[in-house]
KELUM-236091 format. One record per residue (C-alpha): x, y, z. Coordinates in Angstrom, 2 decimals. Example, Ala and Ser with C-alpha at 12.3 -4.5 7.8 and 13.67 -1.06 7.14 Angstrom:
residues 2
- u  v  w
- 12.30  -4.50  7.80
- 13.67  -1.06  7.14
This chain:
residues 255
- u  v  w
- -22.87  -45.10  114.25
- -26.93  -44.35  113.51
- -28.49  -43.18  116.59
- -32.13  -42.90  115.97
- -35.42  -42.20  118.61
- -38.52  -43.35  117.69
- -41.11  -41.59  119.82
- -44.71  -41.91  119.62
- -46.52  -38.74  121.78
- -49.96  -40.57  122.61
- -52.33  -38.30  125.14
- -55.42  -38.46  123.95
- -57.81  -40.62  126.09
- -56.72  -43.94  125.34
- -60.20  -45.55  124.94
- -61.26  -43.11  122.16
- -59.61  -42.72  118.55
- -58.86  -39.73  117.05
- -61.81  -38.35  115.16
- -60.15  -34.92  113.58
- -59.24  -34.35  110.06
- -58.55  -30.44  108.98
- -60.26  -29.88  105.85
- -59.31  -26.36  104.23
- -60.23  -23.89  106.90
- -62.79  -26.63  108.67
- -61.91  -28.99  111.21
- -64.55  -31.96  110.49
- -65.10  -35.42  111.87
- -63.77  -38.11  110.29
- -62.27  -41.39  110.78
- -58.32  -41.00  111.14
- -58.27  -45.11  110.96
- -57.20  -45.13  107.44
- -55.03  -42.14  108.18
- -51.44  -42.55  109.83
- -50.79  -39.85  112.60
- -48.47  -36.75  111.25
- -44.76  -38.30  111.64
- -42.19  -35.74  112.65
- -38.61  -35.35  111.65
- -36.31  -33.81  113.52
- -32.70  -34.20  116.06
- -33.17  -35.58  119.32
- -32.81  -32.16  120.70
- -35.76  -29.26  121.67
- -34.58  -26.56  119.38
- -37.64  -25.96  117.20
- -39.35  -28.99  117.41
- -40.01  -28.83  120.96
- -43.18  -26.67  120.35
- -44.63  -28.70  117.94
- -44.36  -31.84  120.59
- -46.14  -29.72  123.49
- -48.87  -28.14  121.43
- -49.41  -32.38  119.91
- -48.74  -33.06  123.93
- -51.13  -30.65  125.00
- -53.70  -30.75  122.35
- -54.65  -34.55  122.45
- -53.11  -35.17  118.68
- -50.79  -38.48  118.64
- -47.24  -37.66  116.33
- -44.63  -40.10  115.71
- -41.06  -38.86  115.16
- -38.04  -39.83  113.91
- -34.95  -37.91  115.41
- -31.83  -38.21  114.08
- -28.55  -35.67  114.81
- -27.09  -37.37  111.64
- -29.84  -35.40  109.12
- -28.66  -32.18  110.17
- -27.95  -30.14  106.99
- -28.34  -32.84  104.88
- -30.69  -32.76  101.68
- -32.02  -35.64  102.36
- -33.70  -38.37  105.29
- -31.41  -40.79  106.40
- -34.03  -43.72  107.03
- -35.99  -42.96  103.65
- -33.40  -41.31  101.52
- -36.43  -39.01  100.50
- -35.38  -35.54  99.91
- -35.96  -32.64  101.94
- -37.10  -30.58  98.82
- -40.52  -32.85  98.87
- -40.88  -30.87  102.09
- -40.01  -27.91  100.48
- -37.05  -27.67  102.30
- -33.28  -27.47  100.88
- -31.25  -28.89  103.86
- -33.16  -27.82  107.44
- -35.71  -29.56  109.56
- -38.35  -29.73  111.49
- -40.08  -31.51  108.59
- -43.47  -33.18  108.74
- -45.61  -35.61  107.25
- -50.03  -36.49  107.65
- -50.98  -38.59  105.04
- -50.07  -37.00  101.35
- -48.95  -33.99  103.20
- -45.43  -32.98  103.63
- -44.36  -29.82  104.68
- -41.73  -27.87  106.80
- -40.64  -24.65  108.62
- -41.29  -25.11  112.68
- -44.57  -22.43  113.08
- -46.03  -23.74  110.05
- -46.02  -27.11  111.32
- -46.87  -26.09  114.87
- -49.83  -24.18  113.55
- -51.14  -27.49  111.69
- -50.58  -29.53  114.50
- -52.67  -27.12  116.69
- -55.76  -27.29  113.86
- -55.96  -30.20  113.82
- -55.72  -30.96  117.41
- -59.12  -32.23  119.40
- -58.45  -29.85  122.63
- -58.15  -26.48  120.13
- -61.24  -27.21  117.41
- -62.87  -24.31  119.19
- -60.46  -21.93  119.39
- -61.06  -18.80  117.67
- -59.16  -17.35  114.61
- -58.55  -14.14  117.33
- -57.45  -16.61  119.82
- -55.09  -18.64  116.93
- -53.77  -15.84  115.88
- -52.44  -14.90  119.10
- -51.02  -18.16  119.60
- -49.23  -17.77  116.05
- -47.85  -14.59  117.35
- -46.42  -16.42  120.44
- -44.78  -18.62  118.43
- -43.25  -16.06  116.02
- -41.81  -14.33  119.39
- -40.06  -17.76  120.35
- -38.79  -18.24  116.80
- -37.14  -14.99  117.63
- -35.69  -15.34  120.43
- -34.59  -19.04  119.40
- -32.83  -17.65  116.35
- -31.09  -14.80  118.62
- -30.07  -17.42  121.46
- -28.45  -19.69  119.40
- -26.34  -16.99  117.60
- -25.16  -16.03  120.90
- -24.22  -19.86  121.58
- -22.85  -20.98  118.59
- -21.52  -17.93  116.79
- -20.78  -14.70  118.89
- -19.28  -16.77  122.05
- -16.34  -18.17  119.78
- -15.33  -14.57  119.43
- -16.16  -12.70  122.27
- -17.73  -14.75  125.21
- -18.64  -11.15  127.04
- -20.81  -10.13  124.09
- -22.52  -13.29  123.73
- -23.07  -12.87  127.64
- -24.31  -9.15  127.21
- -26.61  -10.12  124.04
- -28.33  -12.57  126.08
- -29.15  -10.94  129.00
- -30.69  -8.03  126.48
- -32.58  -10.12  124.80
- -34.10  -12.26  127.71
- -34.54  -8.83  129.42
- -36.50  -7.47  126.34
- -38.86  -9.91  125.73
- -39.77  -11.30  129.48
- -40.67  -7.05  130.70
- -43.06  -7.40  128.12
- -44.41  -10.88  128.85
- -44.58  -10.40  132.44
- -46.69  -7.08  131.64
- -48.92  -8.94  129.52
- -49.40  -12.64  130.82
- -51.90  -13.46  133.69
- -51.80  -13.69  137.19
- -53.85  -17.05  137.10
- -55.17  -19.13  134.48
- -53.67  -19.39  131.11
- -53.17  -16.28  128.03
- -56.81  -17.03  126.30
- -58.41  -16.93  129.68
- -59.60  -20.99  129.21
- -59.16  -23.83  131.45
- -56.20  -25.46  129.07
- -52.99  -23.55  127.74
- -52.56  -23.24  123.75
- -49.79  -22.63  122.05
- -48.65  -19.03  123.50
- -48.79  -20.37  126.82
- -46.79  -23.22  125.27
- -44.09  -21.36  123.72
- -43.34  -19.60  126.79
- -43.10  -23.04  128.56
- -40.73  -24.10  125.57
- -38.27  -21.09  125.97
- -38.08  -21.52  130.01
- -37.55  -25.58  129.85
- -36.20  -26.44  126.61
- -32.06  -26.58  126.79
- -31.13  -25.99  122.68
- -30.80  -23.41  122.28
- -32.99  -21.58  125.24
- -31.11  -23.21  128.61
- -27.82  -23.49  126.87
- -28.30  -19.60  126.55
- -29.41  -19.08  129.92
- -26.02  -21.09  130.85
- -24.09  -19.08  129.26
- -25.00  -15.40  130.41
- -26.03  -16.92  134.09
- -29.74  -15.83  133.36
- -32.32  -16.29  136.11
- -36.02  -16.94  134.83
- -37.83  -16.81  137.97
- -37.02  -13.24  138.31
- -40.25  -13.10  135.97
- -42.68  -13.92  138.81
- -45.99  -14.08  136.59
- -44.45  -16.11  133.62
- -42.81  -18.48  135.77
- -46.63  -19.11  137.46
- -47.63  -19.29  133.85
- -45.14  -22.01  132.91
- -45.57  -24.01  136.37
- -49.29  -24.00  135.59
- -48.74  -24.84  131.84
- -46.07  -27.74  132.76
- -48.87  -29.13  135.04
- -51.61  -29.31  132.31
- -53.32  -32.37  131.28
- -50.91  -34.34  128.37
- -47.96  -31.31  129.29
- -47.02  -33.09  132.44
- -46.64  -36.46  130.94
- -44.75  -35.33  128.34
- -42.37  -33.76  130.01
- -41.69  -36.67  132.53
- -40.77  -39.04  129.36
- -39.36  -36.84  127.30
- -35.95  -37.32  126.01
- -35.81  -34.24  124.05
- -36.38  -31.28  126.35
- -33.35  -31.44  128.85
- -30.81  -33.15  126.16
- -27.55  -31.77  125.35
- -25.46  -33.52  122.84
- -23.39  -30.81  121.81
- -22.14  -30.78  125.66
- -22.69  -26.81  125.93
């Protein structure tokens, strides 16, 4: 049985069209008429597409997707039978697509997404490169969650348990430390991507809630990032998203 979700993430002030195309290093005006919007492939899961969808969410970029549990480790896309290796990609996903562009790996695609997005054209290459870091941090603790989840736990549930908490413990002393007591990271009137990511680890379920399930993990003991992540869930685009999204909360493999 093909279970497929079409979703098309459209934020941007509906009375305007999208007038950014990222040209090398430059993000110029341009009419995006003649241009589809980038077109997402991933599982209708959060896992680590669910960044890419907040920072398009947040950002005022429209992405289609196509999510499908069935292209999971497979070399190649159900609905087009295209391989994965024109993404440069043997087997995984999140893959995307903009025009003759094709490309994969989750912060590469979440950094294009962001350049290219209306709300960021004025960010700073500082301020981006923070945000990449961010999203490095989540890739870690993504990677390290669902180990815990899906490998360690079939062995020895009380390590998995133990590995968690660490891990959480780790990397939220040193977020609460660094993030603010109002606003957002950069210190503007919108969250970017770090803010995002941290919103992505404390809402998304795959792997991040299934992990927090598992070891009994409490979030709000972090009282500055969970301000940070109320205040980014409440953000223009960011709110919306989350209220439709199918995505964020799901949990197919019933963990």
């Amino acid at each position: 049985l093909e279970t497929v979700w079409w979703c098309s993430i459209r934020v941007c002030d509906t009375t305007r069209t999208l007038e950014i195309i990222c040209m090398g290093n430059t993000c110029q005006s341009g009419n995006t008429a003649d241009m589809a919007a980038p077109h997402l492939i991933y599982a209708p899961i959060a896992g680590r597409a669910e960044l890419i969808r907040l920072i398009a969410a947040a950002g005022g970029c429209e992405i289609t997707e196509n999510s499908n549990m069935e292209n999971f480790g497979k070399p190649t896309i159900k609905e087009t039978g295209e391989s994965k290796m024109d993404y440069l990609s043997p087997s995984g996903m999140p893959l995307l697509s903009h025009g003759e562009l094709k490309m994969s790996q989750s912060g590469a695609i979440e950094t294009y997404v962001a350049a290219i997005a209306p709300k960021y054209k004025d960010l700073t290459v500082q301020q981006r490169a923070v945000d990449n870091m961010y999203q490095g941090i989540k890739e870690d603790i993504l990677f390290n969650c669902a180990k815990a989840i899906f490998t360690t736990q079939k062995t020895d549930k009380d390590k998995a348990k133990q590995d968690i908490i660490d891990l959480l413990d780790k990397w939220f002393a040193i977020f609460e430390d660094k993030v603010p007591s109002d606003g957002f990271i950069h210190g503007l009137g919108f969250p970017t991507p770090a803010d995002l990511a941290l919103l992505n680890i404390t809402t998304g379920f795959m792997p991040f809630g299934a992990a927090k399930k598992c070891a009994g993990y409490d979030f709000d003991k972090w009282a500055k990032v969970k301000s940070l992540c109320e205040r980014t869930a409440a953000a223009p685009g960011v709110s919306q998203y989350l209220q439709s999204s199918p995505y964020t909360a799901a949990n197919p493999f019933g963990l």
